[in-house]
C-alpha positions in Angstrom: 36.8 -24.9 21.5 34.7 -21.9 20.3 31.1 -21.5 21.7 28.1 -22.8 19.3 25.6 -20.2 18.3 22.4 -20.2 19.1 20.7 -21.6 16.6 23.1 -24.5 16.7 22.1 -25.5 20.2 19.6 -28.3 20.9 17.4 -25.4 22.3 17.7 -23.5 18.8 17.4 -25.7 16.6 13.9 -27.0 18.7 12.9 -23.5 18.8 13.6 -22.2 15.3 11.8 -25.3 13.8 8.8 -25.1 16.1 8.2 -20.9 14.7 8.6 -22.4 11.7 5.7 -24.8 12.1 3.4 -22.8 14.7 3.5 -19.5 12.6 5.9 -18.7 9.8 5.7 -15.2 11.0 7.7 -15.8 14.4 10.5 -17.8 12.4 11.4 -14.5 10.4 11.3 -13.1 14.0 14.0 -15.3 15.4 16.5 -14.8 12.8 19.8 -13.2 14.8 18.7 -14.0 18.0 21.4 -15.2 19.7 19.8 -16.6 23.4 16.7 -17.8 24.6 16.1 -14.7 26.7 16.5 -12.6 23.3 14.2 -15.2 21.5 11.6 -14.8 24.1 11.6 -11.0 24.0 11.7 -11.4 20.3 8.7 -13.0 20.6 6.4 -11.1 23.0 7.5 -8.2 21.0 6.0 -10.2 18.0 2.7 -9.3 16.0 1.8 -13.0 15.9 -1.5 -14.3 18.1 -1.4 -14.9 21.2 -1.2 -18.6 21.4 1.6 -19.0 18.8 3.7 -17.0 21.3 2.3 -18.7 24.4 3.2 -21.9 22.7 6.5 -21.3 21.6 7.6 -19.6 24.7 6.3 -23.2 26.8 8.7 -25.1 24.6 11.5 -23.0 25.1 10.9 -23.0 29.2 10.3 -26.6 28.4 13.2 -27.7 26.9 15.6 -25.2 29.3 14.1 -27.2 32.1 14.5 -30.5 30.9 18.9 -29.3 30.2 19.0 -28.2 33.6 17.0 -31.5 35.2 20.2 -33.3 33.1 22.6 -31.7 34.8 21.4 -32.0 38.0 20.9 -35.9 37.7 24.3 -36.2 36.2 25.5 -34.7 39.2 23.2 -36.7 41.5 25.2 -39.7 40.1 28.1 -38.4 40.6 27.8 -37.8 44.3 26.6 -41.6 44.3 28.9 -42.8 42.8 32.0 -44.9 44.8 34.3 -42.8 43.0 36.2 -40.3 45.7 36.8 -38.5 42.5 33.4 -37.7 41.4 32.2 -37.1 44.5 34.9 -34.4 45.2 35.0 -33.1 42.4 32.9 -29.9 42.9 34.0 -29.0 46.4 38.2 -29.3 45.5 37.0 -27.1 42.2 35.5 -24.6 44.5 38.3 -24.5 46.8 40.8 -24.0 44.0 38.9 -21.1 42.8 38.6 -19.4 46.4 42.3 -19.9 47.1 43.5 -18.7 43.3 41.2 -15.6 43.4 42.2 -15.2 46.9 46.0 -15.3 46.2 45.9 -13.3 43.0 43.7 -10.3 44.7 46.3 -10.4 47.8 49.2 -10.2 45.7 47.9 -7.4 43.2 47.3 -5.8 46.7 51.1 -5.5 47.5 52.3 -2.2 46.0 55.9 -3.7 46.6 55.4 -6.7 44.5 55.3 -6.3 40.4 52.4 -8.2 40.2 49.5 -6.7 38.7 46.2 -8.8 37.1 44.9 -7.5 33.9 41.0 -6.1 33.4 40.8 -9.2 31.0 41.6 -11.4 33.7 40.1 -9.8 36.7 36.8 -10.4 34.5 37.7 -14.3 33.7 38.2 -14.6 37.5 35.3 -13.0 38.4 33.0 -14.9 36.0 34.4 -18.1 36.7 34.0 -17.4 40.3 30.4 -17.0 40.2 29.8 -19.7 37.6 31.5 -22.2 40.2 29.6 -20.8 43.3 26.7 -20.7 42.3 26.9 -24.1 40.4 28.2 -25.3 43.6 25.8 -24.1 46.2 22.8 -24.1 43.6 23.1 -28.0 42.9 24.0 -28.7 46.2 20.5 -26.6 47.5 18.7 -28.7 44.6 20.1 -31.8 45.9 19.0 -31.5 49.3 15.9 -30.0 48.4 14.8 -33.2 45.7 15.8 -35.5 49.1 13.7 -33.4 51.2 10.6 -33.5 48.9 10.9 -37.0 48.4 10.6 -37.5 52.2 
């Protein structure tokens, strides 16, 4: 499964047809872009007006916030759900990753053993390491902070 480009994305297409319609001048800007953080230095770096920019930079924080308020009720479901699986989900992911990484550093630790990870891998592991953490802890942290507020 190869990774969409940006201007594929629901966040791309939104944001390459809203230039278009605020100022043709900030489409042409966008072509090649290949992020929201590039399109939004794309932009302030932009001779358009002020407000185009202002505008077009809302919808993309806009429209980033209402993915990531998605994911989070998804996963608000999930925990409330009667499922052990979709509850458990997240934590048994996390543990797998800390015992894999764990195993696979210890090993490539032993000079005696032949075992040896590769700078490809080491980055995978790392990557995916962080991506689960801080999915884990960050939704967990926006969980108990949406049940606090509504308190």
């Amino acid at each position: 499964m190869s990774k969409k480009k940006f201007k594929e994305t629901t966040v791309g297409q939104l944001l390459f047809g809203a230039a278009s319609v605020i100022n043709p001048t900030l489409g042409s800007v966008l072509q090649g872009v290949t992020s929201p953080k590039e399109a939004i230095a794309a932009i302030t770096k932009s001779d358009a007006p002020a407000d185009d920019k202002i505008k077009l930079q809302q919808i993309i924080f806009e429209q980033q916030n209402k993915e990531i308020e998605a994911i989070t009720s998804r996963w608000q479901a999930d925990s409330m759900s009667d499922s052990w699986m979709s509850k458990n989900v997240r934590p048994l992911v996390l543990v797998w990753c800390i015992v894999i990484f764990s195993m696979a550093g210890i090993l490539d630790s032993i000079e005696t053993l032949p075992f040896h990870i590769n700078e490809l891998w080491n980055d995978t592991f790392e990557k995916i390491m962080m991506s689960v953490v801080l999915a884990y802890f960050g939704g967990r942290t926006t969980e108990k902070a949406s049940s606090i507020f509504k308190k």
